[in-house]
C-alpha atoms as an extended CHARMM CRD file, in Angstrom:
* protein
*
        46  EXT
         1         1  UNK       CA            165.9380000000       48.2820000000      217.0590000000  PROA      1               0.0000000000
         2         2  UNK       CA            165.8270000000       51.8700000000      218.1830000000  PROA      2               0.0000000000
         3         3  UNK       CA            169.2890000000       52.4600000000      217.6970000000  PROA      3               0.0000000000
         4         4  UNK       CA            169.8220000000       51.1990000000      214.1870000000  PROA      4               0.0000000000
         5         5  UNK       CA            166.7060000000       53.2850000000      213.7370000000  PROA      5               0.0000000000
         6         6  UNK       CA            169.2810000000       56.1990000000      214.8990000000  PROA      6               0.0000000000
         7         7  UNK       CA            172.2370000000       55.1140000000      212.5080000000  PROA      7               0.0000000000
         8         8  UNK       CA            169.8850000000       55.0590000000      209.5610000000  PROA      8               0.0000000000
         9         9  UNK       CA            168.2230000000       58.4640000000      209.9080000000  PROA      9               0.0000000000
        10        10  UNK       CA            172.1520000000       60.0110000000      211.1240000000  PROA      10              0.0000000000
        11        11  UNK       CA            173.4460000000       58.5340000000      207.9470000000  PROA      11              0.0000000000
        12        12  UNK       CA            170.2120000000       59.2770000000      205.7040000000  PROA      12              0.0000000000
        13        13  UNK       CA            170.6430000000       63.1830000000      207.3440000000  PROA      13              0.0000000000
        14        14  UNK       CA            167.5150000000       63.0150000000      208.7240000000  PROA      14              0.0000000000
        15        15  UNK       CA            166.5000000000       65.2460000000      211.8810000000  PROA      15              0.0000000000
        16        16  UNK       CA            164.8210000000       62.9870000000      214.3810000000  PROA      16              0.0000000000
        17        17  UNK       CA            161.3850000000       65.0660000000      214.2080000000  PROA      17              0.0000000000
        18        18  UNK       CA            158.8320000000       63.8230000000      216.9940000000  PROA      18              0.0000000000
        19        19  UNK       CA            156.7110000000       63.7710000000      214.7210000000  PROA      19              0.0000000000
        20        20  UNK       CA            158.3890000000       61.3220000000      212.2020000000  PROA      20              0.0000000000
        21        21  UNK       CA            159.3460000000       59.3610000000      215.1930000000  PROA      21              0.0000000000
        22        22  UNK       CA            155.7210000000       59.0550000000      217.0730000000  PROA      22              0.0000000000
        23        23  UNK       CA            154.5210000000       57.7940000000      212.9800000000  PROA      23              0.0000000000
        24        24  UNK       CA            157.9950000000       55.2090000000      212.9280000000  PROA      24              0.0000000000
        25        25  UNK       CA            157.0260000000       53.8490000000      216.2550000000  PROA      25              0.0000000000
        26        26  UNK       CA            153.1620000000       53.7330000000      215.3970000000  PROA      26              0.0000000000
        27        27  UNK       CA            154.0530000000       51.7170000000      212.1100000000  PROA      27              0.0000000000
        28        28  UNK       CA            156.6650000000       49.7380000000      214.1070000000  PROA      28              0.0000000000
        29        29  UNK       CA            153.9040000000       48.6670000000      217.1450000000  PROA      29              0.0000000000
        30        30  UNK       CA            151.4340000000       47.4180000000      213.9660000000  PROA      30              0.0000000000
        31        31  UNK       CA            154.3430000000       45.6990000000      212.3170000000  PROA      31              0.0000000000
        32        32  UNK       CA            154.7000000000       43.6100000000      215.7040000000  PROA      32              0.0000000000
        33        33  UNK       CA            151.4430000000       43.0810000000      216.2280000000  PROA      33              0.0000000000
        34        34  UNK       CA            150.9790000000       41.6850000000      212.9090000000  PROA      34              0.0000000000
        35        35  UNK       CA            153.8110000000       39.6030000000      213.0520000000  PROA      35              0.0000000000
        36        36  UNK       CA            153.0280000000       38.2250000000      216.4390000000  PROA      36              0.0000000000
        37        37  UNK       CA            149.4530000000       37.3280000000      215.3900000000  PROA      37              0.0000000000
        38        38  UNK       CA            150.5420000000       35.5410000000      212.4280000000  PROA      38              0.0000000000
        39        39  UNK       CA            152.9570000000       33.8140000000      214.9750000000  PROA      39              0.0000000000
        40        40  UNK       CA            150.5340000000       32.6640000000      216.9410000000  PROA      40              0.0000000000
        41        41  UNK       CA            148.6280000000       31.6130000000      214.0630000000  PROA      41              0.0000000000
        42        42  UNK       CA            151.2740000000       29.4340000000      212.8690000000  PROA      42              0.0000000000
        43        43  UNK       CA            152.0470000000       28.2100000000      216.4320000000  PROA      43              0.0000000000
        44        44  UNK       CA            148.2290000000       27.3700000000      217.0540000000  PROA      44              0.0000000000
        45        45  UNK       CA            148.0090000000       25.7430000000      213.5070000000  PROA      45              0.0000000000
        46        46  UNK       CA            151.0350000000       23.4140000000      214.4290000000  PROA      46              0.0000000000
């Protein structure tokens, strides 16, 4: 996941600011979490 993240911002010309990266990985962890609560949602509701 990390390194498509890479391609994208090398081909979108991006500099890989800490900044941008510490908010991408902070959106990424509540992305996860969502999607592994509504996982186990689904899993419990089975």
């Amino acid at each position: 996941m990390e390194c498509v993240e890479w391609e994208e911002r090398a081909r979108a010309g991006e500099p890989a600011t800490p900044a941008r990266s510490r908010r991408s990985r902070a959106v990424l962890l509540v992305v996860m979490g969502f999607v592994g609560v509504v996982a186990l949602a689904v899993v419990t509701a089975l």
